[in-house]
N, C-alpha and C positions, 0 to 999 in steps of 0.2 A: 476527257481532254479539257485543260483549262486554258482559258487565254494565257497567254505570253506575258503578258502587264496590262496595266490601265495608265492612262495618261490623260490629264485633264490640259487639253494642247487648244491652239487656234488652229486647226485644219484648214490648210490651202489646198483648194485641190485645182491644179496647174496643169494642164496637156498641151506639152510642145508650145506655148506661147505665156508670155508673162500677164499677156493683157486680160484674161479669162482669172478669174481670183473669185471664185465663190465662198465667202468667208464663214465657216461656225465653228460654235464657242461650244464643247459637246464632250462627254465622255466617249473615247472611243474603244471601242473593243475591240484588240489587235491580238489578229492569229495570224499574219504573216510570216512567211517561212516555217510554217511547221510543220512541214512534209504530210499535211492533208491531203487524203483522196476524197473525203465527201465533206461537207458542211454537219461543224460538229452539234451532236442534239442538245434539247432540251435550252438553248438559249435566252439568256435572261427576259422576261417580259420589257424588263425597259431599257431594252438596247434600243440605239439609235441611231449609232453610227458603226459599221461592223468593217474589220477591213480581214478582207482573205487571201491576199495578194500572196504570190510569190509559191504556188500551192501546186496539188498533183492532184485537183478537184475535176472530174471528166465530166458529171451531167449533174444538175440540177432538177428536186423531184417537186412536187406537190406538197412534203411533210418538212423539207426541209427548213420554211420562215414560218410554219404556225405560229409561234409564242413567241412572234417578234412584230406587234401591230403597230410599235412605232419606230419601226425602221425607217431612217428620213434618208441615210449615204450607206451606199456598199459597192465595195471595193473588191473584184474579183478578177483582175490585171493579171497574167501571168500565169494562167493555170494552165489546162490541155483540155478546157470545157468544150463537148463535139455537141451537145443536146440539153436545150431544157425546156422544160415538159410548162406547156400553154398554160395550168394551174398552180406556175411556181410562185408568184405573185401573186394569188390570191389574196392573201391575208396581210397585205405592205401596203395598206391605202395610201402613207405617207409618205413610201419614197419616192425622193429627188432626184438621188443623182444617184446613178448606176455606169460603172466603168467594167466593160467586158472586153479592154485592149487585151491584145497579143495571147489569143487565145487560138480554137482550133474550128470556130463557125465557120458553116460552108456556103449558108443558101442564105440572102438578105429576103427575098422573095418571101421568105417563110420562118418568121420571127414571133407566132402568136403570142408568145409571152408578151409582149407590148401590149395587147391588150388590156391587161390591167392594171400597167403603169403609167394610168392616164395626166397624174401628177408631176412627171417627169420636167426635169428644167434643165440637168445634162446629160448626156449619152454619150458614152464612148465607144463604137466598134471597131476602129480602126485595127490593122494588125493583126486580121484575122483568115480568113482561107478563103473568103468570097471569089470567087471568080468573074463575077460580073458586076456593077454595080447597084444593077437594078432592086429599086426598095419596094418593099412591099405594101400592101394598103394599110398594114397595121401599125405606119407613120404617119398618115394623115390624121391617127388620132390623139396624137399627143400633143394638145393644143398649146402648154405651157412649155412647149421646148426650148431651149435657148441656144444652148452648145450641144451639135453634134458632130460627131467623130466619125469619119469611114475610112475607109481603105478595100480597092479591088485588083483585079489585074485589068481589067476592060470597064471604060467608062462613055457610054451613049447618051446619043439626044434625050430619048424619055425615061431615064435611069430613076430624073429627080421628080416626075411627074407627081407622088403622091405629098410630097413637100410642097408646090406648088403654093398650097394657100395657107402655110406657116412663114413666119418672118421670125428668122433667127438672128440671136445679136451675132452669133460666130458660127460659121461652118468651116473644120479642120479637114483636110484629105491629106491622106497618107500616098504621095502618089510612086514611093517606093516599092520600084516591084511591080510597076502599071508598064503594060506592053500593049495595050494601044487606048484611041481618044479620039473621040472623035469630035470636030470643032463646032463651038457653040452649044456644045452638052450644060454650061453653068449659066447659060445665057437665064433661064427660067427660075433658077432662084433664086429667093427671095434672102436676103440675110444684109448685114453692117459691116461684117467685115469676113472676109475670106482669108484664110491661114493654109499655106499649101507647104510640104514638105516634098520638096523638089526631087524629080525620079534622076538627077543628072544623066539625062538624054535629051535627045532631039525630040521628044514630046514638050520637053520643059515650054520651049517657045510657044505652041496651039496653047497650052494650058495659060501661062501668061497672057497670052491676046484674052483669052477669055475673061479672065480672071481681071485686068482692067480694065475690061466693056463692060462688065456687068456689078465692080464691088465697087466701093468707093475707100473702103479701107484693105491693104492688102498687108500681109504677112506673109515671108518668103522664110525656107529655113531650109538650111543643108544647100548653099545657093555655090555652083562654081561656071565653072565653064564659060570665065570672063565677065560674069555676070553679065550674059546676054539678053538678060529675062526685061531688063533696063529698056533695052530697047523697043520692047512693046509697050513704051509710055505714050505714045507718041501719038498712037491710035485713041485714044481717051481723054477728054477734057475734066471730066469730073474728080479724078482721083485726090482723095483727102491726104491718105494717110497710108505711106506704102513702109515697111519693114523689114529685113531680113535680122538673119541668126543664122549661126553658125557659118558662117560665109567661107568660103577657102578661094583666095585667090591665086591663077595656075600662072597669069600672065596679064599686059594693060594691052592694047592694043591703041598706041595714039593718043594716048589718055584716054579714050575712049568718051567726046563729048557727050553728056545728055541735052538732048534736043525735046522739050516740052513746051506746051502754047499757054500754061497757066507754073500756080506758085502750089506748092505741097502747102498742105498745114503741118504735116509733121513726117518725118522720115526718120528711121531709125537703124542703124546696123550695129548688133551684139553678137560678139566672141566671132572676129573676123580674125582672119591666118591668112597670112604671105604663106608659101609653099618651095615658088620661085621666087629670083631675085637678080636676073639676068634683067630686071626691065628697071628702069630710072624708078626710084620710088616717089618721086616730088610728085610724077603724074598720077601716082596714085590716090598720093592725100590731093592733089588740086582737082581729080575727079568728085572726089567727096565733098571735099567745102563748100564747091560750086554747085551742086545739088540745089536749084531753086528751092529751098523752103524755108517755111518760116521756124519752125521747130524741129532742131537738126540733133540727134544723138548717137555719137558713136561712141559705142562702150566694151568693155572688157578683150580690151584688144593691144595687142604688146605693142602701140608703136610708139616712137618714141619723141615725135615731135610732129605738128599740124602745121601744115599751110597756110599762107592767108590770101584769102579771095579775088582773084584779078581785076574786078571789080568791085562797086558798092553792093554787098549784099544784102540780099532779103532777111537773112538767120535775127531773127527773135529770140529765138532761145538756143542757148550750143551746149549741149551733154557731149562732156569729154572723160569721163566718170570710169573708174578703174584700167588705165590705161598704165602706159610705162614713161609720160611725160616726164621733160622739165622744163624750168624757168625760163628755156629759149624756144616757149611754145611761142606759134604766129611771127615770129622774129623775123625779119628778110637779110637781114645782114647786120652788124653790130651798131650801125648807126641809121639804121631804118629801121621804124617801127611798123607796125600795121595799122594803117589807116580807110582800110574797106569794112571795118565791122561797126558802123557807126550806126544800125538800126539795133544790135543787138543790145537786148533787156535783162539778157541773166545768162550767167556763164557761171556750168558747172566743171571743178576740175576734182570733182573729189577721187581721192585713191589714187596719185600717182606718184610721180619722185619727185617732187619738189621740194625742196632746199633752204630756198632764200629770197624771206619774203621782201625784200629791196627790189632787188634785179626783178620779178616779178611785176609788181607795178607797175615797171618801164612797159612791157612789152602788151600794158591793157589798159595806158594810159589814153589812149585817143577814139577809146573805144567812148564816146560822148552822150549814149542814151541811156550805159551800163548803170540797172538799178540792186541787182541781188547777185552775188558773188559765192560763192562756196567751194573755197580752197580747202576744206575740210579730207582729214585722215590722209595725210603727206607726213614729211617729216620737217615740216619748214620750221625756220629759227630766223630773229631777226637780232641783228645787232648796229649800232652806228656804223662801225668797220663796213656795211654793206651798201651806205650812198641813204640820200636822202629817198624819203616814199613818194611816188607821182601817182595820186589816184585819180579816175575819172572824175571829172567834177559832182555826179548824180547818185554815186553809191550810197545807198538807204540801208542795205540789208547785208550784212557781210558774217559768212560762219570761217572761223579758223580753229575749230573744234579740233580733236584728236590730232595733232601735230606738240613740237617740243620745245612752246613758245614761254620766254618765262616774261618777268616784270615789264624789260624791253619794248615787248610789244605796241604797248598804250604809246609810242610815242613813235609807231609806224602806220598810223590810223586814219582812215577819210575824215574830212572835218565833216562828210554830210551825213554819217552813217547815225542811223537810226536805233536799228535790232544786232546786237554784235554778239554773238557766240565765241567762247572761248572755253568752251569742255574741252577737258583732258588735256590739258595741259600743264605745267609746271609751276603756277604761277605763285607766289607768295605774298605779293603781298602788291597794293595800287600807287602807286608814286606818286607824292603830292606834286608836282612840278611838270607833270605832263600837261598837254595843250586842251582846254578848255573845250569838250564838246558838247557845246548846246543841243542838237537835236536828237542825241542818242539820250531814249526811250526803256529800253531792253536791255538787259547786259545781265548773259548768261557765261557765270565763273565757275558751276559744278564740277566736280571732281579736280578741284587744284590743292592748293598746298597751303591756302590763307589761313594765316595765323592770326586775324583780325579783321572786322568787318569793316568794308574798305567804305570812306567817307564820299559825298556826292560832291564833295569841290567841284569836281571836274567835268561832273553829271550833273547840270544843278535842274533837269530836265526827269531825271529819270524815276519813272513809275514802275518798275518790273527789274528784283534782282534776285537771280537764285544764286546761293552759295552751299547748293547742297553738297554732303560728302565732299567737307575740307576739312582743315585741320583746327578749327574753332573751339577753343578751351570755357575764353571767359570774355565773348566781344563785351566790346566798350557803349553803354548806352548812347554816347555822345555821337554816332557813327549814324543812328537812325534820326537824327536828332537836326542834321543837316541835310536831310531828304525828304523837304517837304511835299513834294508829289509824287512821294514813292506808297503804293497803294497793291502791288505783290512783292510779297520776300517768300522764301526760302531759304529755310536754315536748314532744313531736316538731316536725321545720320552724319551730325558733329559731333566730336569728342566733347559734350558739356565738364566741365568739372564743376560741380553743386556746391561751391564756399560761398563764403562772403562778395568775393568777386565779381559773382554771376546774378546776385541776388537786384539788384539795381536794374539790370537788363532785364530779367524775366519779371522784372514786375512793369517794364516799359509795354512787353509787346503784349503783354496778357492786359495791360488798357487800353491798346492802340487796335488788337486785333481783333475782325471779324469773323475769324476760323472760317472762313470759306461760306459759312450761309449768313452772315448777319447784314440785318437790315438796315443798320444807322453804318454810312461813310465811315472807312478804315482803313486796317490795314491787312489785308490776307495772308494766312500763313499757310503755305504750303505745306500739305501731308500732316496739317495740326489735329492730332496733340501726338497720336502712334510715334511720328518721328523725331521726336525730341526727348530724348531722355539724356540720365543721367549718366557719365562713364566713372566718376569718380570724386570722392570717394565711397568704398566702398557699402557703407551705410545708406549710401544713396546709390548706389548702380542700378543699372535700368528702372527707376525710376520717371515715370514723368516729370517734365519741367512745369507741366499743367498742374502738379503735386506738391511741386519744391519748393517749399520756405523755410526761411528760417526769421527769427524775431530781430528785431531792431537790438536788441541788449543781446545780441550774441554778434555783433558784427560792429558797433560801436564801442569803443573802449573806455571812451569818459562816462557813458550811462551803463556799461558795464561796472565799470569800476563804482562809482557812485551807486548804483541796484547792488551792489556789493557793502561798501565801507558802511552805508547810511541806514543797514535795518544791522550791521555789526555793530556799533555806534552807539546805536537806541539801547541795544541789546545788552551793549556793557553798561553803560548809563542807569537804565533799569536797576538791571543786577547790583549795581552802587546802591545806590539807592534803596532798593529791598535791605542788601547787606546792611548798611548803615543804618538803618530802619529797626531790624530786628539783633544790631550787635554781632552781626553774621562773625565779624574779623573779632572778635572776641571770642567765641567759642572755638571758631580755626585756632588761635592763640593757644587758647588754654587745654583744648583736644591735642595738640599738638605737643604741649608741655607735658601732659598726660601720658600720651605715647614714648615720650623721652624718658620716662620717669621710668615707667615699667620696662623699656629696655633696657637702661640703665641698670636697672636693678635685676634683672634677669644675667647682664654680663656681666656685673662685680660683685655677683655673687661671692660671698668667702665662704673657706673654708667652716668648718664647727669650730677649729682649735684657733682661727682667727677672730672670734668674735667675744672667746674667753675673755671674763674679765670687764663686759658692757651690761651694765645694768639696767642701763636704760635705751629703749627705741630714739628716745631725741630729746635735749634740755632744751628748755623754752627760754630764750632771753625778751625781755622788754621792759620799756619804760613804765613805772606805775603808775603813768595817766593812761594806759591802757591796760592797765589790770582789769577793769569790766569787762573788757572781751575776751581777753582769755581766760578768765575765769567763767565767762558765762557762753563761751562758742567753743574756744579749741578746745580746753578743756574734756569737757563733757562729749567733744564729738570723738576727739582722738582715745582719749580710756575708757568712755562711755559706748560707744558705737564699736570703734574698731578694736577695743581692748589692748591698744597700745600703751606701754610704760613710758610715762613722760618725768622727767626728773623738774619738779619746779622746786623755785629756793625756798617759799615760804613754808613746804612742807618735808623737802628733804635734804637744807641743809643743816650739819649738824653743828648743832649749837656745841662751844668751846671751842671751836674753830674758828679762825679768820676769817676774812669773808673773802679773799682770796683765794684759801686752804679748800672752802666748800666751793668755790667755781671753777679751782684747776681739777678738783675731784670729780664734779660734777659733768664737765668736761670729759674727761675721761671714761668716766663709765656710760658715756651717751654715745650711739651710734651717730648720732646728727645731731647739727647745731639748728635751731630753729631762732632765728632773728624777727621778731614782730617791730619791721620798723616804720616810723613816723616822725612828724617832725620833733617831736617831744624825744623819741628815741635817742636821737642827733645829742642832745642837752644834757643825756644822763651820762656821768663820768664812768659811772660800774657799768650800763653799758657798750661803755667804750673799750675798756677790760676785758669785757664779757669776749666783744666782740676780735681784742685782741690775741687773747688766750686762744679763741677758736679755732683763728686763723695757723695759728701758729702749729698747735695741732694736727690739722691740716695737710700740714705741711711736713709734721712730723710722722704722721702715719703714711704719711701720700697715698688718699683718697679722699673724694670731694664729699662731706661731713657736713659742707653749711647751706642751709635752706633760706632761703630769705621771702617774708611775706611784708607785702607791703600795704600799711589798713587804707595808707591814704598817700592823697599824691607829693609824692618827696623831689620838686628839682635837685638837680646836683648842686647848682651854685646856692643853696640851702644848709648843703652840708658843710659843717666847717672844715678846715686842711687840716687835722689832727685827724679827720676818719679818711685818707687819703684809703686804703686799704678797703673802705666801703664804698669810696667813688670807683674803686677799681672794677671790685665786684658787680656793682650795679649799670657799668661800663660793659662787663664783658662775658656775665653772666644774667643767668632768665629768672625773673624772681616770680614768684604768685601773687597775686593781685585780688584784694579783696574785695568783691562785689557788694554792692549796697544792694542787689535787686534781691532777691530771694530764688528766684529762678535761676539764677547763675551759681549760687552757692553750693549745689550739687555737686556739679563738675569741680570747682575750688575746691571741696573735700574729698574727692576724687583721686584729684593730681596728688596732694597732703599726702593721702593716704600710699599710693602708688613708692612715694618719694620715702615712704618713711616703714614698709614692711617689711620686717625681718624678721629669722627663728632665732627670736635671743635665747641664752641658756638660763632657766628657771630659780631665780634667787630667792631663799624665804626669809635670809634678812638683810636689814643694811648693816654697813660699817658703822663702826663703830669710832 
């Protein structure tokens, strides 16, 4: 058999009264309802808290807690257990608290298992088949006891004699199902508070007298029959602290005054029922109000409006707490307010119908000592439409927590309020234009709707703000910034979005803040660093904000831009620089003429039968003031290197000819015209010829035939207007450019070459 689940809970363990809360923080192991008949084996060693409740478990043996030595709480409520055997606790040094309600024990008298649960601090047996009440001696030894439990049918003078010399904070009796009692049985013990579950009969009264002569704190529960048990107050001066629950009332008799010779410290009645309703219900709330005490709570009970006190009362505190009110709670009529509650300090009204918090005001405005308020979990909404607000002059402490208050609010507020709650509400955002409260300290906005963290204009006091889980994207640093004695925040579980925006503010609270342990004056962040992350974008989601930055030059756009232009800048500058250093834009140039050339020459490619009839790769024209270099460079690089046929005139024009005759021929039998020009160039009339004939040509074959090299630098305005046709050219066409370096003339022969390759057809002689 295995447990049911594990739950790492805060275990309350509660019997019949709220005021018993023995609190731990514990893994518990729950076998609850699992239709057990014995306690299942082999149980973990480190169990601690076991619950077996709800089970069809009949006896308890000796084997069944071996391997359980730190069992401190067990839970055996509910089962049909008739026996367990004296050595079933042997081996549980450490349990506490043991609850063996509503089971099937017969005989109190004879309980030796208690023997070795000398640790014990609650005990439950209430609810069980006792017949008598009488305890047995093996109560007197359980010296750590605090809360116990019983229930019998017959309860006697010496029932409690082995209690005697224990003093319990709580003794509970079940006295349901008790048919007789005899009076002065509770007189002898010892305990703080007394918790009776009333047998609704006429024992109820004996047990009452008791029960106020000897406890000082009582607890009434299951109470009816007009609540007569009331009237054995009367016998007792000392009573503290008296209580019911569940209360059902059948009928009032008179109102039924209470007559007492002192003041309650506290009184309470929870989950009280009308039944009938044949009786004035006013007497019923003015029974209660009137209740001398100072600490008055009546709670979880449907009714729908309170009385107020025929006199000045004593009530200090008034718990009006899940109830079915509204705003015309204490009212006496629409133009009378209540003006008997004028010692009262704190008025609870949380959980009930209230509406509207204007009219509200009115009806607790005279209440003049009022310091704590707590309208909290209503549905109240305030609007102008609802009259001006009249608050007590003294309110410090005001919750309007889970109601459906939006912006509004702030301008329905005590001026003396201190600590102001407003969770769960609607709120979006703080209005600059509300009333100015100095002494408000505290201002809790969790769970609203704030789209920006709201500035202390108006708080110019306040030390303490949470604005956890809202709607916080990218607050404004300037918001913390006007909150000079603000020394707690909370931001935690907001939608951060991590841009540019945010980056300002998280660099505010990460210098401002103490994170909760630092030693130099600050600022405390709530839930820092776990609750602050990022939600977007997505490169940063759940991210901490403790993590998130980003640099100055990603959020600035002039040192952006500028960390941009200024290493581009250098960068091309440089590059100039080198280039022009090393002729960089010359070789580009001339690479570039290179690549044209062999394109060129790749796409005009001709035919075989188009090149019939060329004898020559290219005729050289130039002035003979540069006859040295082409006779001592092109020359010998073009027929000497590349094995190109160059038609020059001083070797192959033929003599008897014109010189005309040999440069139209010449011409002609050249694939290309080669122009070597210079300023001398420009001066020679035959190269002007030269250069005419070419053109013309040119023009005649229609394809581009003329090369032009240039030795040295030719302006235009150089050239005279008769070579209009070579400013044209030089205009609009790429010539080659003679390098004086020696390192550049590679490429120069290159491009030459490129420009001037062709499969001429093999001629073995000239014309004749």
């Amino acid at each position: 058999m295995k447990p049911s689940g594990w739950w790492l809970v805060s275990l309350y363990v509660m019997c019949f009264h709220p005021s018993l809360i023995l609190a731990i923080k514990r893994i518990v192991v729950n076998y609850s309802s699992q239709n057990l008949s014995s306690v299942p084996p082999s149980l973990s060693l480190s169990t601690e808290d076991l619950d077996l409740s709800l089970n069809h478990i009949q006896a308890l043996s000796t084997k069944d807690f071996l391997t359980t030595p730190r069992l401190h709480f067990l839970n055996l409520s509910w089962n049909i257990l008739e026996k367990i055997d004296r050595d079933t606790f042997n081996c549980t040094p450490a349990l506490e608290i043991l609850d063996l309600s509503h089971n099937r024990l017969q005989n109190l008298l004879d309980q030796p298992f208690l023997l070795k649960t000398g640790r014990l601090q609650f005990l439950d047996l209430s609810s069980n088949l006792f017949s008598v009440m009488a305890l047995g001696r093996e109560f007197s030894t359980l010296k750590h006891l605090q809360w116990l439990g019983l229930s019998a049918k017959s309860i006697s003078n010496q029932d409690f004699t082995y209690i005697a010399n224990l003093t319990l904070k709580s003794l509970f009796i079940n006295a349901h199902g008790l048919q007789t009692y005899e009076e002065n049985s509770l007189i002898g013990v010892h305990a703080e508070k007394a918790i009776i579950a009333l047998s609704k009969s006429d024992l109820d009264i004996a047990i009452a007298t008791d029960v106020f002569a000897a406890f000082k704190e009582v607890e009434f529960t299951m109470v009816d029959s007009g609540m007569k048990v009331f009237q054995q107050m009367r016998r007792r001066g000392i009573l503290r602290t008296l209580s019911f629950s569940d209360v059902t009332m059948t009928k009032m008799k008179d109102g039924m005054p209470l007559l007492t010779r002192h003041v309650l410290d506290s009184y309470s009645t929870t989950r009280a029922s009308v039944t009938e309703f044949i009786f004035n219900q006013t007497e019923l709330y003015d029974f209660f109000i009137n209740i001398p005490a100072r600490n008055f709570s009546f709670t979880q009970t449907p009714i729908i409006f309170m009385t107020c006190p025929r006199t000045v009362s004593k009530i200090e505190v008034l718990d009006l707490s899940d109830c079915a009110l509204t705003e015309k709670v204490f009212s006496i009529d629409p133009d009378t307010e209540c003006n008997t509650l004028t010692n009262l300090f704190k008025l609870v009204l949380r959980g009930n119908n209230l509406k509207h918090l204007g009219p509200l005001t009115s009806r607790i405005r005279l209440m003049d000592s009022l310091q704590y308020v707590d309208l909290s979990q209503n549905t109240l909404t305030y609007s102008e439409e609802q009259g001006k607000c009249m608050w007590p002059p003294k309110v410090v402490q005001l919750d309007l927590s889970l109601n459906g208050f939006d912006q509004s609010v702030f301008k329905c507020l005590p001026d003396s309020v201190q600590i102001l709650n407003l969770r769960n509400n609607r709120v979006t955002t703080v209005p600059q234009d509300v009333r100015v409260l100095v002494d408000l300290s505290v201002l809790d906005l969790m769970n609203n709707r704030l789209l920006d963290l709201p500035t202390c204009q108006a708080f110019p006091n306040l030390q303490k703000l949470s604005v956890r889980s809202n709607s916080l994207h990218s607050p404004l640093s300037g918001a913390l910034e006007s909150c000079p004695h603000l020394k707690d925040l909370d931001l935690s579980r907001n939608p951060f979005i991590c841009t540019c925006a945010l980056r300002e503010f998280t660099a505010l609270i990460k210098d401002k803040a103490t994170h909760m342990r630092g030693e130099t004056p600050g600022l405390t962040l709530g839930h820092w660093p776990a609750g602050y992350q990022c939600s977007y974008p997505e490169s940063w989601s759940n991210t901490l904000l403790e993590d998130f930055y980003l640099p100055e030059i990603s959020c600035n756009p002039l040192i952006l831009a500028f960390t941009i232009l200024l290493p581009t800048i250098t960068l091309v500058v440089a590059i100039s620089l080198i280039c022009h250093r090393l002729d960089v834009p010359w070789y580009v140039k001339m690479m570039w003429k290179w690549t044209r050339a062999k394109h060129h020459a790749i796409t005009s490619q001709r035919r075989a039968e188009d090149l019939e009839g060329l004898s020559f790769h290219a005729f050289v024209s130039y002035s003979q003031n540069n006859a040295d270099w082409v006779k001592s460079q092109f020359l010998p690089k073009v027929e000497g290197d590349y094995s190109l046929r160059v038609c020059h005139h001083e070797r192959d024009f033929i003599p008897g000819k014109t010189i005309v005759q040999n440069i139209l021929r010449c011409i002609e039998q050249s694939r290309r015209c080669v122009f070597v020009l210079s300023s001398h160039f420009v001066q020679s009339e035959w190269c002007h010829y030269e250069l005419y004939f070419a053109n013309h040509q040119r023009v005649t074959r229609g394809m581009d035939s003329i090369i032009l090299i240039l030795l040295e630098p030719l302006p235009l305005y150089l050239i005279p207007s008769k070579y209009y046709q070579l400013k044209s050219m030089m205009s609009r066409r790429t010539y080659l450019e003679w390098p004086s370096e020696g390192s550049k003339q590679k490429l120069f022969w290159a491009n030459l070459r490129a420009a001037l390759q062709a499969d001429l057809p093999i001629t073995s002689e000239r014309e004749e």
